[in-house]
ZATORKOL-561493 format. One record per atom (N, C-alpha, C, O, CB): atom name; chain; residue number from 1; x, y, z; residue in one letter. Coordinates in steps of 0.1 Angstrom, whole numbers, plus 2048, in hexadecimal, padded with zeros to 3 digits. Glycine has a CB too. Example, Ala and Ser with C-alpha at 12.3 -4.5 7.8 and 13.67 -1.06 7.14 Angstrom:
N/A/1/884/7C7/84E/A
CA/A/1/87B/7D3/84E/A
C/A/1/884/7DF/84E/A
O/A/1/88E/7DF/855/A
CB/A/1/871/7D3/85A/A
N/A/2/880/7EA/847/S
CA/A/2/889/7F5/847/S
C/A/2/881/800/84F/S
O/A/2/886/80B/850/S
CB/A/2/88D/7FA/839/S
***
This chain:
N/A/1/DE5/A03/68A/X
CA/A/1/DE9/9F5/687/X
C/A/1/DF5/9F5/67D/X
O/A/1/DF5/9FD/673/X
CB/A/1/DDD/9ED/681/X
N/A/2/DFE/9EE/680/X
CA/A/2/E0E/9E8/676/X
C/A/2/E09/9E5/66E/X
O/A/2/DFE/9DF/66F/X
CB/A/2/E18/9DB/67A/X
N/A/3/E10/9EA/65F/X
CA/A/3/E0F/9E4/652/X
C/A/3/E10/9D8/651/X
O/A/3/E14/9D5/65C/X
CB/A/3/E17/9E7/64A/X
N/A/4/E0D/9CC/649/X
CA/A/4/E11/9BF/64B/X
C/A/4/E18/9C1/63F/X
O/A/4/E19/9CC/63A/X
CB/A/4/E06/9B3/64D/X
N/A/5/E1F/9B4/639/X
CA/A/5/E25/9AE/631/X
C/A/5/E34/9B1/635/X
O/A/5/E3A/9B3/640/X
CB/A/5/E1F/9B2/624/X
N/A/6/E3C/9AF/623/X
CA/A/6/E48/9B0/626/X
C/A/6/E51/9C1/628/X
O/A/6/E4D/9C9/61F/X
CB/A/6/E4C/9A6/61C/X
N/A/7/E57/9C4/62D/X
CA/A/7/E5D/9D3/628/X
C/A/7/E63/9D7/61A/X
O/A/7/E6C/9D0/613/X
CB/A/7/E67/9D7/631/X
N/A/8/E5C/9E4/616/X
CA/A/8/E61/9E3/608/X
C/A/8/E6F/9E5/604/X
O/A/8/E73/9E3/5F9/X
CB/A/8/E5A/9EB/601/X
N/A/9/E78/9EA/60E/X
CA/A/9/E83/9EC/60D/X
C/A/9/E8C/9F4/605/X
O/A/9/E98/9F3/601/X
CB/A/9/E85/9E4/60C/X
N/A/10/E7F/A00/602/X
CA/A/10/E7E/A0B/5FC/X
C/A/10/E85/A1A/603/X
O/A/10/E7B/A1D/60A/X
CB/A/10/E6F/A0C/5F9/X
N/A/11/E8F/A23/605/X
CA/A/11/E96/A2C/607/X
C/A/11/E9B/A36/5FD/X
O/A/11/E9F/A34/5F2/X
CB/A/11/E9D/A27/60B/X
N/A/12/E99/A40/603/X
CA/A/12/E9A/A4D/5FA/X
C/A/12/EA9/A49/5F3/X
O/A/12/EAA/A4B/5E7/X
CB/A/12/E99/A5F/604/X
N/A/13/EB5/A44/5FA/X
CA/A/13/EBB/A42/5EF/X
C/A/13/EBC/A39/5E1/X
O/A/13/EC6/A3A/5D9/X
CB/A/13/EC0/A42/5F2/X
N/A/14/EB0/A31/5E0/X
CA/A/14/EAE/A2D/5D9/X
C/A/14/EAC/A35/5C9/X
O/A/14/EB0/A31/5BE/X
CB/A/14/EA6/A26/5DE/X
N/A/15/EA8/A3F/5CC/X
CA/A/15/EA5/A49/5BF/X
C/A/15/EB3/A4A/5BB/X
O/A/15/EB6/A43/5B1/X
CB/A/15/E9C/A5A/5C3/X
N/A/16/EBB/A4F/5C0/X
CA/A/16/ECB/A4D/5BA/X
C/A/16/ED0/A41/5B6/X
O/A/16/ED6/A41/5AB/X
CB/A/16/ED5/A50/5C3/X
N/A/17/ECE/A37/5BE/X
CA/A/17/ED6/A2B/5BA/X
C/A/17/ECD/A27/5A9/X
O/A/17/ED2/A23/59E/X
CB/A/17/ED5/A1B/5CB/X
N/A/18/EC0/A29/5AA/X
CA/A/18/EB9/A24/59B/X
C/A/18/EC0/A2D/590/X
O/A/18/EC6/A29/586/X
CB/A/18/EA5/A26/599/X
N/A/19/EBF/A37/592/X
CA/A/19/EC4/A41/58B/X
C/A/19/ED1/A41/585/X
O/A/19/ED3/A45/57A/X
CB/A/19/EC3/A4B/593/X
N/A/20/EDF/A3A/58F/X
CA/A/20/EE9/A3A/586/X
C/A/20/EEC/A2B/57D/X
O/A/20/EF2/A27/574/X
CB/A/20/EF3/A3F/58E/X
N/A/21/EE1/A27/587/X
CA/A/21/EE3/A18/57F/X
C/A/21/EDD/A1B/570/X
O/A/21/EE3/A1B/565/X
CB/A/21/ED8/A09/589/X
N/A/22/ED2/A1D/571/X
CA/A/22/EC9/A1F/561/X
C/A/22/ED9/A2C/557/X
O/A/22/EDC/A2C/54B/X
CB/A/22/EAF/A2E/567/X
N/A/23/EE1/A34/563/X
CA/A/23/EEB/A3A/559/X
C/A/23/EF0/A32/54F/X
O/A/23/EF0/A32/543/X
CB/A/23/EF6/A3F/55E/X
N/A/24/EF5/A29/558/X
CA/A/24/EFE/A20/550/X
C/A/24/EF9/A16/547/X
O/A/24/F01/A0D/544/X
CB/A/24/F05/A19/557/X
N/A/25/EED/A16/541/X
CA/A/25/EEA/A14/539/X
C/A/25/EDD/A07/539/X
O/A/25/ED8/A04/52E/X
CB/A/25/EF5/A13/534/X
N/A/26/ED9/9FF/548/X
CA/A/26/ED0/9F8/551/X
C/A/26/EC3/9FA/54E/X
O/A/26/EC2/A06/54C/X
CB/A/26/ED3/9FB/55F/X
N/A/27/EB7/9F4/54C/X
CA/A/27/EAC/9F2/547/X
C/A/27/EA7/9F2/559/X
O/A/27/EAD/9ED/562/X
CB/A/27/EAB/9E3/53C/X
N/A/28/E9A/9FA/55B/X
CA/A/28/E96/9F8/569/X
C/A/28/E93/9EC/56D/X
O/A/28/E91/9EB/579/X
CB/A/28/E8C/9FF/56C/X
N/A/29/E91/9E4/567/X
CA/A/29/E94/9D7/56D/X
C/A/29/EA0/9D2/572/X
O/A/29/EA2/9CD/57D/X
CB/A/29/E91/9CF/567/X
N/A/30/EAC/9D3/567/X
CA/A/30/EB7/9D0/56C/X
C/A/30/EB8/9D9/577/X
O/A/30/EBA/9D4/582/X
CB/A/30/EC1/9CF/562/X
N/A/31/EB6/9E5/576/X
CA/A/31/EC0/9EC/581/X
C/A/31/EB6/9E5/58E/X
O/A/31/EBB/9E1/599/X
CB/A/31/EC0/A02/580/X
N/A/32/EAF/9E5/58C/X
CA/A/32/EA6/9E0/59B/X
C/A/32/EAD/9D1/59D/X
O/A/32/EB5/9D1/5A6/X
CB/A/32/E90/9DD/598/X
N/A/33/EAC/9C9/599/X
CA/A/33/EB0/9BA/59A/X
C/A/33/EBE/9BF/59D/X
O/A/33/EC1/9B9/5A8/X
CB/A/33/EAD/9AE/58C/X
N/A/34/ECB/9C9/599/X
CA/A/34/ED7/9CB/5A3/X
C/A/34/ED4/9D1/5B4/X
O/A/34/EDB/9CE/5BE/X
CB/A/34/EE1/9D8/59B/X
N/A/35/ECC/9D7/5B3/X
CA/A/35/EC3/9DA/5BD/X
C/A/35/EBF/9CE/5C9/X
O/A/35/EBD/9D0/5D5/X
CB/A/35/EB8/9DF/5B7/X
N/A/36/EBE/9C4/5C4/X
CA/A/36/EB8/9B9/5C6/X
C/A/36/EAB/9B7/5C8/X
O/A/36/EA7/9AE/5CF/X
CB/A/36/EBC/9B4/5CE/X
N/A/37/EA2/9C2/5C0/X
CA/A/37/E94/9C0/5C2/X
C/A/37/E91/9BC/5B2/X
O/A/37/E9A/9BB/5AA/X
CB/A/37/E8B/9CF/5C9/X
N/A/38/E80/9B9/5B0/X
CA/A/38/E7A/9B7/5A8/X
C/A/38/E73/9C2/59E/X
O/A/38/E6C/9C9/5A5/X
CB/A/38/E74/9AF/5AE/X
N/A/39/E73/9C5/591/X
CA/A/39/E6E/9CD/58A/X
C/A/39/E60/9CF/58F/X
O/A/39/E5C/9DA/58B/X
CB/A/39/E6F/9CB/57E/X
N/A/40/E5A/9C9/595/X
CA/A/40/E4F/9CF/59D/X
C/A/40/E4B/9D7/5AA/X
O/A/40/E42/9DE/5AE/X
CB/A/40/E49/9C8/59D/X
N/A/41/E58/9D1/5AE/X
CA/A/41/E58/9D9/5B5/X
C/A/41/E5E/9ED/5BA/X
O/A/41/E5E/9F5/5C4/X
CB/A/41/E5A/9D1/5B9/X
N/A/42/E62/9EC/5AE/X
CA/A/42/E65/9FC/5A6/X
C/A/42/E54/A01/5A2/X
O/A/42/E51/A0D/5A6/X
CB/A/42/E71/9FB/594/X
N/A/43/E4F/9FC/59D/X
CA/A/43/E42/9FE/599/X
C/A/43/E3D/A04/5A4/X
O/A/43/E3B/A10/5A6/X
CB/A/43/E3B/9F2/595/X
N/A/44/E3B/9FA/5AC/X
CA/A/44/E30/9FC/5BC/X
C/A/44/E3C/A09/5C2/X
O/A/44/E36/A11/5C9/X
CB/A/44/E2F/9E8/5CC/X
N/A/45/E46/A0A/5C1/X
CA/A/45/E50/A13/5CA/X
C/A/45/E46/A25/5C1/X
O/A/45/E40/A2E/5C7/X
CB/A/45/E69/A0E/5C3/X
N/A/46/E4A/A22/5B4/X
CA/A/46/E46/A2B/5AD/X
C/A/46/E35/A32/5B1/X
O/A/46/E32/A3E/5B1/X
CB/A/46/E49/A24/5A0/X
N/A/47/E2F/A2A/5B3/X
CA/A/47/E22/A2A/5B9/X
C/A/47/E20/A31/5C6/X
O/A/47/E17/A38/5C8/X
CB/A/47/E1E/A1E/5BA/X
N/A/48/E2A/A2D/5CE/X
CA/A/48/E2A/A33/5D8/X
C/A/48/E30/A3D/5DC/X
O/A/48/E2C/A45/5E4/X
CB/A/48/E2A/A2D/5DE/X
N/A/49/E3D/A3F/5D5/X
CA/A/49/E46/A44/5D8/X
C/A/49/E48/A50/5CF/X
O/A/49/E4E/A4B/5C5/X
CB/A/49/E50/A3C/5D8/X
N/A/50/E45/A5F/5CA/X
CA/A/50/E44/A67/5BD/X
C/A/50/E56/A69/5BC/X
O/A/50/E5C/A6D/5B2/X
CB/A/50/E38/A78/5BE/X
N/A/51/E5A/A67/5C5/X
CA/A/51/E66/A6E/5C6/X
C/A/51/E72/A61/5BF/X
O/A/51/E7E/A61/5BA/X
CB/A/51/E68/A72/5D8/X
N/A/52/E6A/A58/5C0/X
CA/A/52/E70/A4F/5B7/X
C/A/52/E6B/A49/5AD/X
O/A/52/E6F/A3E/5A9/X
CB/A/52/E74/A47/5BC/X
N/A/53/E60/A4F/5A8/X
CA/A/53/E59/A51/598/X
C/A/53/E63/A57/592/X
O/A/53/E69/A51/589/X
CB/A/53/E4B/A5B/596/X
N/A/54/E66/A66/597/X
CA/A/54/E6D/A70/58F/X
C/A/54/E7B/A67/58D/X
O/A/54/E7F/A66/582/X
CB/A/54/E6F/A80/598/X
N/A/55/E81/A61/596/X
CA/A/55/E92/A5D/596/X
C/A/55/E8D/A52/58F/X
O/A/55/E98/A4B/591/X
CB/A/55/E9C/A59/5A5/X
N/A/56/E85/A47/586/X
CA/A/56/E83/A40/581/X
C/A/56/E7F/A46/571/X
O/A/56/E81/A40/567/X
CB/A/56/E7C/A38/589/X
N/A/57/E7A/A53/571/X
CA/A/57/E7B/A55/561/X
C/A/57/E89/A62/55F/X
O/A/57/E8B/A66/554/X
CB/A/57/E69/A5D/55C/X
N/A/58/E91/A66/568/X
CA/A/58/E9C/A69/565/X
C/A/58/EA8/A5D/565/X
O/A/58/EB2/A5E/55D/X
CB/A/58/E9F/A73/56E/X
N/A/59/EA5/A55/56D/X
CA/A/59/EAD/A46/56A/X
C/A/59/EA9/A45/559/X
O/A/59/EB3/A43/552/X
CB/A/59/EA7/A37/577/X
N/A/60/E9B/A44/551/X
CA/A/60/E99/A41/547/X
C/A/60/E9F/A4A/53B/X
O/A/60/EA2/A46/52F/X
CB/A/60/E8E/A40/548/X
N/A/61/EA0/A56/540/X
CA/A/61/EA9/A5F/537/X
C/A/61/EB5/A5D/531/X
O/A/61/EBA/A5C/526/X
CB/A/61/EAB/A69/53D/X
N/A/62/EB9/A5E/541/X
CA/A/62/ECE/A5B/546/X
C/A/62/ECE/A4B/539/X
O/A/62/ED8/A4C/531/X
CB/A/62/ED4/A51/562/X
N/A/63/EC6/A42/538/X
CA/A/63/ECA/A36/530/X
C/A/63/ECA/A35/524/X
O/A/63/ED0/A2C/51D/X
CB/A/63/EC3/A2D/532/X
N/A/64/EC2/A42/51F/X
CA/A/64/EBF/A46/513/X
C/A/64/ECA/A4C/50C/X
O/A/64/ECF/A4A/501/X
CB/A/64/EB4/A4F/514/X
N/A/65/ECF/A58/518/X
CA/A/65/EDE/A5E/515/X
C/A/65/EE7/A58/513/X
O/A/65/EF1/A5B/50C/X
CB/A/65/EE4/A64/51B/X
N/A/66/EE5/A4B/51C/X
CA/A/66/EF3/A3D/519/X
C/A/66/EF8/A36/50C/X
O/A/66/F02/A34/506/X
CB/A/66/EEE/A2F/520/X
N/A/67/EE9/A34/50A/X
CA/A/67/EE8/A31/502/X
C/A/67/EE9/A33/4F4/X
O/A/67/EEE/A2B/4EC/X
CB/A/67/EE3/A30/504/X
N/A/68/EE3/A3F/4F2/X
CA/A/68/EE6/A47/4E2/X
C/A/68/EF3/A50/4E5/X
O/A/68/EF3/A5B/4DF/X
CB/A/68/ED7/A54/4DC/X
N/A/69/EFD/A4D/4EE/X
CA/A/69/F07/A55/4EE/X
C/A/69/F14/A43/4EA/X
O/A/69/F20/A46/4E9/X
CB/A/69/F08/A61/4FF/X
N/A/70/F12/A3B/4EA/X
CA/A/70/F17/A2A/4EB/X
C/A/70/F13/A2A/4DB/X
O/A/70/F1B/A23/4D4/X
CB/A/70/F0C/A1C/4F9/X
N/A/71/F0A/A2F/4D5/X
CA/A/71/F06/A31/4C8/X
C/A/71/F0C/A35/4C7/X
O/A/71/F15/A2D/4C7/X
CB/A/71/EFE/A34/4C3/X
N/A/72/F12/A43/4C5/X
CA/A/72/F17/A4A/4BF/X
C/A/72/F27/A4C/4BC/X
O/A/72/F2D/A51/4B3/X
CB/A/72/F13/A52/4C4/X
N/A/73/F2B/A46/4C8/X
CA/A/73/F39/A41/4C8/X
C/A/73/F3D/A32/4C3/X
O/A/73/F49/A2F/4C1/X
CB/A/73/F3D/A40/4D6/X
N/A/74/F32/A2B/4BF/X
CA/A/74/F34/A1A/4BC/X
C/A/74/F39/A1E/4AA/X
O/A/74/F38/A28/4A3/X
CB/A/74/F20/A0F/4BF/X
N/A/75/F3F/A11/4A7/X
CA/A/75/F45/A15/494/X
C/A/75/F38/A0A/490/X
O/A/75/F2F/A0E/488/X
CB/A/75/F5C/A0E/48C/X
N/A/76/F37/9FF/496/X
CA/A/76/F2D/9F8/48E/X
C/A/76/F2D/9E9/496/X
O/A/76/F35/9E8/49F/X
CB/A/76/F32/9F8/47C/X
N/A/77/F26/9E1/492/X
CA/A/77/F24/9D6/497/X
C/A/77/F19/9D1/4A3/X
O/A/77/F0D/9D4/4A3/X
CB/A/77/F30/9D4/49A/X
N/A/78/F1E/9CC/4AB/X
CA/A/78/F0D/9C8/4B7/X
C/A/78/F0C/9D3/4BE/X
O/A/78/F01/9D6/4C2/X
CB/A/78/F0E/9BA/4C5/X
N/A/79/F16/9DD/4C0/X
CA/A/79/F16/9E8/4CC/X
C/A/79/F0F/9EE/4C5/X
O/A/79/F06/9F3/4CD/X
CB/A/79/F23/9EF/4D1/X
N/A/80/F0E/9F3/4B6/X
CA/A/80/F03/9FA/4AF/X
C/A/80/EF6/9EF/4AE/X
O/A/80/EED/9F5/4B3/X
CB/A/80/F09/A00/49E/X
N/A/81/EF4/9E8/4AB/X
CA/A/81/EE6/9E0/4AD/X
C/A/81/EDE/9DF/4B9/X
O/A/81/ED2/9DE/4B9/X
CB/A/81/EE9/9D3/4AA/X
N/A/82/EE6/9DF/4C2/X
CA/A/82/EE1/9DF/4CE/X
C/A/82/EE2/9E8/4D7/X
O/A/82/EE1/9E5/4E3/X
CB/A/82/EE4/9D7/4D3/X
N/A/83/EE4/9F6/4D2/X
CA/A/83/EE0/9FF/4D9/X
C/A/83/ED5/A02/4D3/X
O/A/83/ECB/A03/4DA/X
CB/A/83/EE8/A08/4DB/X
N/A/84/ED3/A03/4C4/X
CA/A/84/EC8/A06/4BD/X
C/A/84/EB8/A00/4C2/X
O/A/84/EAE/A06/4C3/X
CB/A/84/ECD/A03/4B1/X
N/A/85/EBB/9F3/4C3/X
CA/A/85/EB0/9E7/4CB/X
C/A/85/EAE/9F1/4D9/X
O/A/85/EA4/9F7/4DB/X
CB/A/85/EB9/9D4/4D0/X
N/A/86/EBC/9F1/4E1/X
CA/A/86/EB5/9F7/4F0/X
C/A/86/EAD/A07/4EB/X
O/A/86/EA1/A0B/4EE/X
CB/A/86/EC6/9FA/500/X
N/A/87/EB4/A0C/4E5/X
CA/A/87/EAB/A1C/4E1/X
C/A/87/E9C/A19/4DE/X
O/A/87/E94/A20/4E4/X
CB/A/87/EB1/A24/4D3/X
N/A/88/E99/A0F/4D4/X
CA/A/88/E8D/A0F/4CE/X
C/A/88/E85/A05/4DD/X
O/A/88/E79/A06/4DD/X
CB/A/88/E8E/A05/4BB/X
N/A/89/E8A/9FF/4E6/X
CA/A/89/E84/9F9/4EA/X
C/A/89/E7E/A00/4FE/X
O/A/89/E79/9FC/508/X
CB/A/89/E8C/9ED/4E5/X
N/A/90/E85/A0B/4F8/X
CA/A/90/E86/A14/509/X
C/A/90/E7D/A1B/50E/X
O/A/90/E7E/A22/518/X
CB/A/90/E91/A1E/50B/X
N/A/91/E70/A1A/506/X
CA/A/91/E66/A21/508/X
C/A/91/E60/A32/509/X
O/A/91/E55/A38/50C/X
CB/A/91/E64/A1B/510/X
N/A/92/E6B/A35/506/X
CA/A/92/E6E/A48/506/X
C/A/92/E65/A48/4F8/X
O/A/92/E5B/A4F/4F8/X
CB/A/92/E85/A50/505/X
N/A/93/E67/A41/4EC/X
CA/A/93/E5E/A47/4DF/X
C/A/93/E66/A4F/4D9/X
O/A/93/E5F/A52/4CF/X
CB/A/93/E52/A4E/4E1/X
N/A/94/E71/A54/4D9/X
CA/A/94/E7F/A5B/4D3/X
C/A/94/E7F/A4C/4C9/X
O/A/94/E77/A4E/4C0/X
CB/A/94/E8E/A5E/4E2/X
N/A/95/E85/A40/4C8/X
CA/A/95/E89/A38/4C0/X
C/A/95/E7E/A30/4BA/X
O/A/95/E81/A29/4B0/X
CB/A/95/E92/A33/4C5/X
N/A/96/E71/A30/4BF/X
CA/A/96/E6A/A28/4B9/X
C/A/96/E69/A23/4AB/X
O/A/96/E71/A2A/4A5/X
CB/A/96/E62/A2D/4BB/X
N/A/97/E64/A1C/4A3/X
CA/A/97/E5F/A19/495/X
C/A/97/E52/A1B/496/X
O/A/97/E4D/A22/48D/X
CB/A/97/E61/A0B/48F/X
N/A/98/E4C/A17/49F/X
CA/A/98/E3B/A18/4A1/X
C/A/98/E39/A22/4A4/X
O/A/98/E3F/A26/4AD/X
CB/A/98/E33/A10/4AA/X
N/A/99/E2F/A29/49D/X
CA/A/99/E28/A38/49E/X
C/A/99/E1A/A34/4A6/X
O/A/99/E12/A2D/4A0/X
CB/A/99/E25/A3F/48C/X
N/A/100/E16/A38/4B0/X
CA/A/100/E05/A38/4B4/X
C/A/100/DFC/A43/4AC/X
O/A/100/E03/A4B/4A5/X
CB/A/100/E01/A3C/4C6/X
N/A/101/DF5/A43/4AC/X
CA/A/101/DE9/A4D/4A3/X
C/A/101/DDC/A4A/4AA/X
O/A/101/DDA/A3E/4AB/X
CB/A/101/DE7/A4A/490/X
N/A/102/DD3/A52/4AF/X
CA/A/102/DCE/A56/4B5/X
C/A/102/DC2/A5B/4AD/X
O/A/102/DC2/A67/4A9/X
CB/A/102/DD5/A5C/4BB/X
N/A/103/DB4/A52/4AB/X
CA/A/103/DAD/A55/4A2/X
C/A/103/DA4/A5B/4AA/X
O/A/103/DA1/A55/4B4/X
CB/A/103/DA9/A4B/499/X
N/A/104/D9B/A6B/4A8/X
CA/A/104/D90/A6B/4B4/X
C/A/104/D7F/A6B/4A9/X
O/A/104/D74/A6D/4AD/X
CB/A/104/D94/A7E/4C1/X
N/A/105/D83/A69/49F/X
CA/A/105/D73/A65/49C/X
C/A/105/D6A/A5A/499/X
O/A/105/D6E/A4E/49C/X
CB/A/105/D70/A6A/495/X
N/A/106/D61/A5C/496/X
CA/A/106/D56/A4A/490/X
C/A/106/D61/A44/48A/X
O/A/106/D69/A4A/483/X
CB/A/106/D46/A4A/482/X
N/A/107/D60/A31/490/X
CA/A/107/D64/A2D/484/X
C/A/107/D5B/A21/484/X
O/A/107/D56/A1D/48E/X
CB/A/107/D72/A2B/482/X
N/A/108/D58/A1B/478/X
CA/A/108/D4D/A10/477/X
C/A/108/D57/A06/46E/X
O/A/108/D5F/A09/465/X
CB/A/108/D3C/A16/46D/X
N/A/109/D54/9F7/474/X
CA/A/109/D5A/9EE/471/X
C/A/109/D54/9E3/469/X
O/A/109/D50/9D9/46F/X
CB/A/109/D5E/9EB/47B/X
N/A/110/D53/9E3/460/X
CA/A/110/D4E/9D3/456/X
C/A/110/D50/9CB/44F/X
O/A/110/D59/9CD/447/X
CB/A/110/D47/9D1/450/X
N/A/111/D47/9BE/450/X
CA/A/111/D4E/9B4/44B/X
C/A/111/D52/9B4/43E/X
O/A/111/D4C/9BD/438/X
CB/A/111/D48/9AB/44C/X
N/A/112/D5B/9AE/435/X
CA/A/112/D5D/9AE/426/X
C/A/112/D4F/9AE/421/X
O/A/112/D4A/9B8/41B/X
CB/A/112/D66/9A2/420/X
N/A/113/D45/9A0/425/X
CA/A/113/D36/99F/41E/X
C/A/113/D2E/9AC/41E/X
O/A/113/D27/9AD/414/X
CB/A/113/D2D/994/426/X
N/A/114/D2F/9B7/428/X
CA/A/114/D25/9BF/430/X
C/A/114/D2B/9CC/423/X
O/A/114/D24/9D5/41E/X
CB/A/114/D27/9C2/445/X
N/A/115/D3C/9C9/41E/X
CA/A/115/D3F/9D7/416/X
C/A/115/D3A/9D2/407/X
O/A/115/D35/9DA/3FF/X
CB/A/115/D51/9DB/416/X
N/A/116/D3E/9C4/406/X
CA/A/116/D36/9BC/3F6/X
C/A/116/D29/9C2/3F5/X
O/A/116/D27/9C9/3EA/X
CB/A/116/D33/9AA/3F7/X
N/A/117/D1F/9C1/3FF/X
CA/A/117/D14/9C2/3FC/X
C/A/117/D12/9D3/3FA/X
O/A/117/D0C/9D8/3F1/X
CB/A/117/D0B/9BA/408/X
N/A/118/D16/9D7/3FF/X
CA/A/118/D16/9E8/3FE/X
C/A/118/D1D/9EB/3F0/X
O/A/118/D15/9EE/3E7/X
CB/A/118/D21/9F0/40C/X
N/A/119/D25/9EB/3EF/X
CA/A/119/D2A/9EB/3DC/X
C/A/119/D1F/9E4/3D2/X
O/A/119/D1B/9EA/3C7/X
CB/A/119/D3A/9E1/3D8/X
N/A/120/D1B/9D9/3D4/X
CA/A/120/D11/9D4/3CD/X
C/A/120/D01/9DC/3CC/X
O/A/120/CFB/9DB/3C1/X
CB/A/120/D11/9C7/3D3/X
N/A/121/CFD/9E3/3D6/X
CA/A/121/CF5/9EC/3DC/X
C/A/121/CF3/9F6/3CF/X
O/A/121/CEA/9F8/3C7/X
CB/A/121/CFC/9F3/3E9/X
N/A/122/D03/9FB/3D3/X
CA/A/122/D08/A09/3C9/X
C/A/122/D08/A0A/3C0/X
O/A/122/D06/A14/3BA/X
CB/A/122/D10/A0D/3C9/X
N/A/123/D0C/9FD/3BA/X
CA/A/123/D10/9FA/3AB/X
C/A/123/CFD/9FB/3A3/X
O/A/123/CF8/A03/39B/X
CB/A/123/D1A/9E7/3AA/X
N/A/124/CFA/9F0/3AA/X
CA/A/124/CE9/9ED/3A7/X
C/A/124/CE2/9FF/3A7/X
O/A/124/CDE/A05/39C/X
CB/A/124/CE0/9E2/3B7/X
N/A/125/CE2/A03/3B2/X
CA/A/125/CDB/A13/3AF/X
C/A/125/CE2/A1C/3A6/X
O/A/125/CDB/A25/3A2/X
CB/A/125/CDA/A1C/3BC/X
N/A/126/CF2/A1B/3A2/X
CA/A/126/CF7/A1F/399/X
C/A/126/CF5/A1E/38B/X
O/A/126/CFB/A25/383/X
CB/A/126/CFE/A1E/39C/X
N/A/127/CEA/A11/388/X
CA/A/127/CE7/A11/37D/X
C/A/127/CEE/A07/374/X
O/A/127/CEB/A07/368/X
CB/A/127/CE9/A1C/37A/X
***
């Protein structure tokens, strides 16, 4: 039986065309929407497609390089502010502010009243 719906309009050269778009400096959305598709549908491509997983996190790289190299040559003003914004905001974790931390043991949670009463506890058996 025929697939139904619409065709995805997905082609191996697509891994190139994302790839130099995200060079130049393109957010996978943008580069998809020059494309004339939808950021989701890179997603579902990615899903199906491994071969254009890989050309979607080397497209992520190439933007990175665009990027902190547009830094590096900029003297000052929005071209430095706004590369800095796209760096911190490109999801690689190279530019972040936000650190994750990763706790793996107990943790117990309570109310202010539940820690009052526990000091009060302590204090009282303390004498």
């Amino acid at each position: 039986m025929a697939e139904r719906g619409r065709p995805s309009g997905y082609s191996e050269t697509m891994c190139r065309e994302v790839i130099n778009l995200m060079a130049e400096g393109l957010s996978l959305t943008a580069a998809m929407a020059d494309l004339g598709f939808h950021r989701q549908t890179a997603y579902d491509w990615q899903d199906a497609h491994p071969e254009f997983s890989d050309a979607v996190k080397v497209g992520q790289a190439k933007r990175q390089l665009f990027l902190e190299r547009r830094l590096l040559k900029a003297d000052a003003g929005p071209v430095v502010t706004s590369s800095i914004f796209a760096l911190k905001n490109t999801g690689t974790g190279d530019w972040r502010d936000r650190q994750e931390v990763e706790h793996s043991g107990e943790m117990t949670v309570s109310t202010k009243e539940q820690r009052d009463a526990a000091v009060a506890a302590a204090t009282r058996a303390n004498g």
